[in-house]
C-alpha positions in Angstrom: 43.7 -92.5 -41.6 40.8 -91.0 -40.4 41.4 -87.6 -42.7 42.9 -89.7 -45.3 39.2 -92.0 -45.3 36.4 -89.1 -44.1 37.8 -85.6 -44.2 39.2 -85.3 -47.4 36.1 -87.0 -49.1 33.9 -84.9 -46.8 36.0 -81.3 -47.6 35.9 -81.9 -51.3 32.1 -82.6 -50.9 31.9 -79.5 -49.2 33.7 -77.2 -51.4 31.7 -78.9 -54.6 28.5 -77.7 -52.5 29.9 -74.3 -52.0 30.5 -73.7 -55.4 27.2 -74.4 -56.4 26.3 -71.2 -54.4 28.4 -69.1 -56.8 25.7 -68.4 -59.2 22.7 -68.2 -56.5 23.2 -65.5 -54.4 20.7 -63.4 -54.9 18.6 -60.2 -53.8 15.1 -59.6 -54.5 13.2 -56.9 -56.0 10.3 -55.0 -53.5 7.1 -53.6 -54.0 7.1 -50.3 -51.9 4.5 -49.9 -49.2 3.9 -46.4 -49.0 1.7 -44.4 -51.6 3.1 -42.9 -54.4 3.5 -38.7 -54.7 1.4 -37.7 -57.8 2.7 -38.9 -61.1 6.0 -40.1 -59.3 6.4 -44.5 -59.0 8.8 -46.1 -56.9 10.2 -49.7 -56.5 13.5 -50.9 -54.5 15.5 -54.2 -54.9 18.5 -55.7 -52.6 21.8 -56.9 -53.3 24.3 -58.6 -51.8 27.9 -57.5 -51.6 31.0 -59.4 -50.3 31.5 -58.3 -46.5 35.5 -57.7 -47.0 38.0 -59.2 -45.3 37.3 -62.7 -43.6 39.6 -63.7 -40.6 39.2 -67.4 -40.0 40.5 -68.8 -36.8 40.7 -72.9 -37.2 41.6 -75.4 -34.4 43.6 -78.9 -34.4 41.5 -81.2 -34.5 40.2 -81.0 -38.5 42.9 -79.3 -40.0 41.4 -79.2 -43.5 37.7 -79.6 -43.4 37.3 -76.8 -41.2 39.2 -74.7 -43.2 37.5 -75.6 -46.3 34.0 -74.5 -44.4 35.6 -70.8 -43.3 37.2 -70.7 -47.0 34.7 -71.8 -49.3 32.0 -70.0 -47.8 34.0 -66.6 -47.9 35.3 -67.1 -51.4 31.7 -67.9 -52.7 30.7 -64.8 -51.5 33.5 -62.6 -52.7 35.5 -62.0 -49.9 39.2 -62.6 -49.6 40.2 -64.7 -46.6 43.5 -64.8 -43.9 43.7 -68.1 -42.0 45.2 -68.6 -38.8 45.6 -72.0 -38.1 46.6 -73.9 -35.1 50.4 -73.8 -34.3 49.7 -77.7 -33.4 48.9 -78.1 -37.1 50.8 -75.7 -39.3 51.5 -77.2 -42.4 48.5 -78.6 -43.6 47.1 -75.1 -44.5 50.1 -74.0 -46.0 49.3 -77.1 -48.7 46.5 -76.2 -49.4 46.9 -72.5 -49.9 49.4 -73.9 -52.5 47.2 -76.3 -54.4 45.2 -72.8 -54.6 47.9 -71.0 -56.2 48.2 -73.4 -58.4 44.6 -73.4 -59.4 44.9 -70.0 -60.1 44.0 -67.9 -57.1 45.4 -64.3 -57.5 47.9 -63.7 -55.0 45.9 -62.1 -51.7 43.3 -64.1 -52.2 43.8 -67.0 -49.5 46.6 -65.6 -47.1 47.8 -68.0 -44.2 49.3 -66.4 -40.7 51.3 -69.3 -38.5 52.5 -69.2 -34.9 50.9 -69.2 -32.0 47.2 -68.4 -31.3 46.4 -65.7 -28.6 48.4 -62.8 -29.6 48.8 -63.2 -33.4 44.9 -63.9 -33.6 44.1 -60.8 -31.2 46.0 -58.6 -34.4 44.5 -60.5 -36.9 41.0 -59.2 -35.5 41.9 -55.6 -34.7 43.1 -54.6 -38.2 41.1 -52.1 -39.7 40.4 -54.2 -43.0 39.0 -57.0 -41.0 35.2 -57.1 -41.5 34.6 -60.7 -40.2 36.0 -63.1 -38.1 35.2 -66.9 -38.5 36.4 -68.9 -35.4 36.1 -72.7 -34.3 38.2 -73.5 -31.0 37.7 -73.7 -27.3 34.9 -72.4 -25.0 37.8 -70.1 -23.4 39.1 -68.5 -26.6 36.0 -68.6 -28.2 34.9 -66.1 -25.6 38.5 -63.9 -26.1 37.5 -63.6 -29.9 33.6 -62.6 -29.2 35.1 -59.6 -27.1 38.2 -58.7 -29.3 35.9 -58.9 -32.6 32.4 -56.8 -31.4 34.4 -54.6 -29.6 35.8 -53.1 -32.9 32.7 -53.7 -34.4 33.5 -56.8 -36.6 30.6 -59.3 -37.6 31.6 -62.5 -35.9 30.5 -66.2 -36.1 31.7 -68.4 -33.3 31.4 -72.0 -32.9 33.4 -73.0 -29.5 32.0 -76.6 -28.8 30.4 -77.1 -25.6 29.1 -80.3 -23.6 26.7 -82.2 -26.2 24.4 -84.7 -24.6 22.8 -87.7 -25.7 19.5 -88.8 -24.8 18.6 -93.1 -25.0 14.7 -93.7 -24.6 13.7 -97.4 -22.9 12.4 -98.2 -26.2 15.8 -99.5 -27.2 17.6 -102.6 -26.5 20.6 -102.4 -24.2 23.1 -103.3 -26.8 21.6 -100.7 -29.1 22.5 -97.9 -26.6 26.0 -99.0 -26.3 26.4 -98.9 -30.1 25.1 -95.5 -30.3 27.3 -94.3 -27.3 30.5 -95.8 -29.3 29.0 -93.8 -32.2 28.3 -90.9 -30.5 31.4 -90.3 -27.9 34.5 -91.7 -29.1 35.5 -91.1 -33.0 38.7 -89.1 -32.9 39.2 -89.6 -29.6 36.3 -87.8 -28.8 38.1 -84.8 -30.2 35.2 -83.2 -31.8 33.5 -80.6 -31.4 30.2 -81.7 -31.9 30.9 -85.2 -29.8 28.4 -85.8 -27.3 30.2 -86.7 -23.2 27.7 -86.6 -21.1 24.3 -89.6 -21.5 21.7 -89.9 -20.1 20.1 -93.8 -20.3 17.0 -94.9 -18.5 18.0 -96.1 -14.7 16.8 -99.7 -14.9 19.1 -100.4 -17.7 21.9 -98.1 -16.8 24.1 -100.9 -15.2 23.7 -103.8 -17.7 24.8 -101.3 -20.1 28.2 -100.0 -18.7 28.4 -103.8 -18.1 28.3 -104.2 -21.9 30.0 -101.0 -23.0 33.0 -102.0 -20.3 33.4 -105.1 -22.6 33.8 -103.1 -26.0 35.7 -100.3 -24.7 38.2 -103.2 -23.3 38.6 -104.3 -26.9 39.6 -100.8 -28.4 43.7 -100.7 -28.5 44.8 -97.2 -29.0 47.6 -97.4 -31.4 49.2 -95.2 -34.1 46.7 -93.2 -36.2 48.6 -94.1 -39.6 48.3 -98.2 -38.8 45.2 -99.2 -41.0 43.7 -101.5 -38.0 43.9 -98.8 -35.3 40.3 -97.6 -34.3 42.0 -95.4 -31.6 44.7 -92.7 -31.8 46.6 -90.4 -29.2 45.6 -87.1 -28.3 46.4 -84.5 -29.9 49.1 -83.0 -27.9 50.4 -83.2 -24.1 48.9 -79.7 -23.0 45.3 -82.0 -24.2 46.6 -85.0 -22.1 47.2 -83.6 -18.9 43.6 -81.3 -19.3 41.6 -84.4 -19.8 43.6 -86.1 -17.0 42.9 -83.2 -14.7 38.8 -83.7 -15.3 39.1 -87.5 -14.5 40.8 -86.8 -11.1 38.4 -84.3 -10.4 35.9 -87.3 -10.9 37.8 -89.7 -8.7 38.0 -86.7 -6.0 33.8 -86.2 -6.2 32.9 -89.5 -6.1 31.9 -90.5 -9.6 32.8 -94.3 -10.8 35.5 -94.9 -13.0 33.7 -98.0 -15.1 36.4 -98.0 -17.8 40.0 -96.5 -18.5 40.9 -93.3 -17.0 44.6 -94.3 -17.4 47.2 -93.2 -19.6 49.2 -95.9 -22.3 52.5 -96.8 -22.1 54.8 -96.1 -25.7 55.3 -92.4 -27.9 52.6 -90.7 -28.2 49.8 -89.0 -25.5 47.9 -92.0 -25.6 44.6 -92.4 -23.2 42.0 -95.8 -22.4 38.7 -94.8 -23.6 36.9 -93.6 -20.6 33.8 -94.2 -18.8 32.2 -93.1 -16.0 29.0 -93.1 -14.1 28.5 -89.8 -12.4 26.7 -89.4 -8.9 25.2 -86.4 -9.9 24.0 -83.7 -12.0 26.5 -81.7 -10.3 29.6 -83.6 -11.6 32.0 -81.6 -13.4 31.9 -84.1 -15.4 28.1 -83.1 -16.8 29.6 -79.2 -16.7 32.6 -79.3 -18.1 34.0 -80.2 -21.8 36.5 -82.6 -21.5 37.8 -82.9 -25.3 38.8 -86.5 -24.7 37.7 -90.3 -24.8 35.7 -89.7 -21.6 31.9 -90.3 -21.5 29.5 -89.3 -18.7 26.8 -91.4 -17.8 23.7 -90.5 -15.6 20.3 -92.5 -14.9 16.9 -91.2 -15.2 13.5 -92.0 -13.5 11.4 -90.2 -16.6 12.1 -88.6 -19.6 11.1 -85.4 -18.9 13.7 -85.3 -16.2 16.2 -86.3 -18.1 15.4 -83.5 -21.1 15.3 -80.8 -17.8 18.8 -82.0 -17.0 20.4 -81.9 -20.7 19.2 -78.4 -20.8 20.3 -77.0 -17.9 23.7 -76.0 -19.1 25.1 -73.1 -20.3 26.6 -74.8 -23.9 23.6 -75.5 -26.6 25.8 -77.0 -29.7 24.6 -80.6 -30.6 22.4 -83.2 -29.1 20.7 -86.8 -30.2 17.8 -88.7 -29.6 18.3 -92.2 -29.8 14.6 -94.5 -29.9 12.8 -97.2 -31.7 9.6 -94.3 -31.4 10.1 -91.7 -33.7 7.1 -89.3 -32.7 8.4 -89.6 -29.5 12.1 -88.9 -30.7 11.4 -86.1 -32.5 9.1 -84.6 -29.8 12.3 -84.9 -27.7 14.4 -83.5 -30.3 12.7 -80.3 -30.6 12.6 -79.5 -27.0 16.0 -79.9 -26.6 18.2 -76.4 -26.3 20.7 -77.0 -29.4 21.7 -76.0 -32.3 22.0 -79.4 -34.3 19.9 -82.7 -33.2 20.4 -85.6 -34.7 17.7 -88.7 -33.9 19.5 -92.3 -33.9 22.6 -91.0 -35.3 25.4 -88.7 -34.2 28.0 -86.5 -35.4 27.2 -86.1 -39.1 27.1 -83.0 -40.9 25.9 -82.3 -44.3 26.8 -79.1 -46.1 22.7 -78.4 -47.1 22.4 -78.5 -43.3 22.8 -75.5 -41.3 25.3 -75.6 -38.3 25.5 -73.9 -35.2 25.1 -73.7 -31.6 22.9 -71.9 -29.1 23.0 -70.3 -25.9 26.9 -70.4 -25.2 27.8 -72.2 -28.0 27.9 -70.2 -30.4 26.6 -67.2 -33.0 26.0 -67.4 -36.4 25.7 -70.7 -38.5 27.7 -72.3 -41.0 26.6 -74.1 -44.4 23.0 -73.9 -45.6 22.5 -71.0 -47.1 22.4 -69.2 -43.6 26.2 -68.9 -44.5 24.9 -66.1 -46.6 23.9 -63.6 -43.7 27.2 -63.8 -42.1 29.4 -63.6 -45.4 27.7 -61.2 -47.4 26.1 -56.8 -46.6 23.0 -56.3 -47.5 22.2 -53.5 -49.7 18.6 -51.5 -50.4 18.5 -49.8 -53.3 15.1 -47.7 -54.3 14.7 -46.0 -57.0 12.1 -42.9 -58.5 11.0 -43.2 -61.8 
């Protein structure tokens, strides 16, 4: 239901912005610098050419808006585009590359590659007509596909999630923050990329609110994604289950507090309580390390400033928020903050106008905007004597 009610709209929204590219990339036409050579004149312009051959590596978890982002953006541009989807969802690209042939798209155009990831993506980038390779996934094979792709000397834009933090100012009412942290860590299960897991909520108020958020997370009945009334679905797969399982022992083992869930659902399906837990530390792996799950983090601060020192000391910069009733002193906080994409009271909504991307370990390169443009496109000088 949720792709039926958000991700078709949003994808179609997406590739109606994309097209409106077609007819605006541009280059731009330069005024030499250096003097001219007696009666001789110079002037240059740019252009820009399609890059070649995309490879675009999609995970689970969005099985058609992502792709729309990798194919739109390539086929705006000029460049012809092979897809390797996740072997968890297999046949939802193979639709679409049909509706395409039916459209009209020449045969070559949109090509799709199934099976499983490591070793069919690992050709996919080392073919000689591969200029580009577009991947969303994991930290982990994010990292394979940076090596495989500039080792041959292929552009690459990567986009491997991270651990996205949240930030609540004591401006705000306790019941304020715990709608935000619903907002912010739990659609899909928390199986976005962009989801923030680890918060950070002033120290006076941290209890009352896991007091509250215990009482709405108790409510939430995980049941099957197609029921209209579910607000919570399975996880994506057991290999996911057992991962996210692993990280909440590890919790248990270090001493953080299990304030919610933590325990898997009886009936079909890899079903999982939303999770909370209060952390001890910094230190917890549960501030380090992406779980890909319902599981929140929560830590208390004595000051602000402490708690922005300890959102950026990680190695993952994707996406952050600000939540406050103050918005100087939101946005001040927003652009301190080492990531890519900071929303202030709001959290996991992306427009295609905006540019998307992370920083420091969480990515290179950006997607929509027009900085889709850089990555997509070569660009040419061309001067000329007259």
């Amino acid at each position: 239901l949720l792709s039926r009610g958000l991700e078709l709209d949003q994808s179609v929204a997406f590739l109606r912005y994309f097209a409106g590219w077609a007819g605006k990339i541009t280059g731009e036409t330069l005024n030499v610098s250096l003097p001219s050579m007696g009666e001789e004149r110079y002037t240059a312009f740019t252009q820009r050419q399609p890059i070649g051959v995309v490879v675009g590596i999609v995970p689970w978890n969005f099985s058609i808006m992502i792709v729309i982002w990798k194919l739109a953006a390539a086929l705006v541009c000029g460049c012809t585009i092979v897809i390797k989807p996740s072997e968890y969802t297999p046949l939802t690209l193979l639709r679409v590359a049909e509706l395409a042939k039916e459209a009209g798209f020449p045969d070559g155009v949109i090509n799709v590659v199934n099976g499983a990831g490591g070793e069919i993506a690992q050709q996919l980038i080392a073919h000689p007509d591969c200029a580009k390779v577009s991947f969303t996934g994991s930290v982990a094979t994010g990292e394979k596909v940076r090596r495989s792709a500039t080792s041959s000397g292929k552009r690459v834009t990567l986009e491997p999630g991270g651990k996205n933090a949240a930030l609540f100012l004591n401006d705000l009412t306790e019941q304020a923050m715990v709608n935000g942290i619903l907002e912010a860590g739990y659609l899909n299960q928390g199986q976005i990329c962009a989801a923030a897991e680890r918060f950070y909520l002033p120290q006076e108020k941290l209890d009352t609110v896991m007091t509250l958020l215990r009482q709405r997370l108790s409510e939430i009945v995980p049941g099957s994604p197609l029921d209209e009334k579910t607000v919570m679905g399975p996880l994506a797969n057991q290999v996911q289950l057992e991962k996210v399982l692993r990280l909440i022992q590890r919790a248990r083992e270090e001493g953080d507090t299990i304030v919610y869930g933590g325990e898997t659902l009886p009936g079909e399906g890899y079903f999982l309580q939303p999770t909370a837990v209060k952390v001890r530390s910094k230190n917890s792996t549960l501030i380090h390390e992406e779980t890909f799950g319902p599981v929140c983090s929560f830590i208390g601060y004595q000051n602000e400033k402490e708690a922005l020192s300890h959102i950026n000391d990680s190695p993952f910069g994707l996406a952050a928020s600000v939540w406050s009733e103050n918005m100087s002193k939101a946005l001040h906080y927003a652009e301190d903050i080492d990531a890519g994409m900071v929303w202030v009271n709001m959290h996991t909504f992306l427009d295609p106008a905006v540019p998307f991307g992370g920083m420091k370990g969480s990515g290179i390169g950006r997607e929509f905007g027009s900085a889709f443009i850089d990555d997509y496109t070569e660009l040419k000088s061309v001067m000329v004597r007259y």
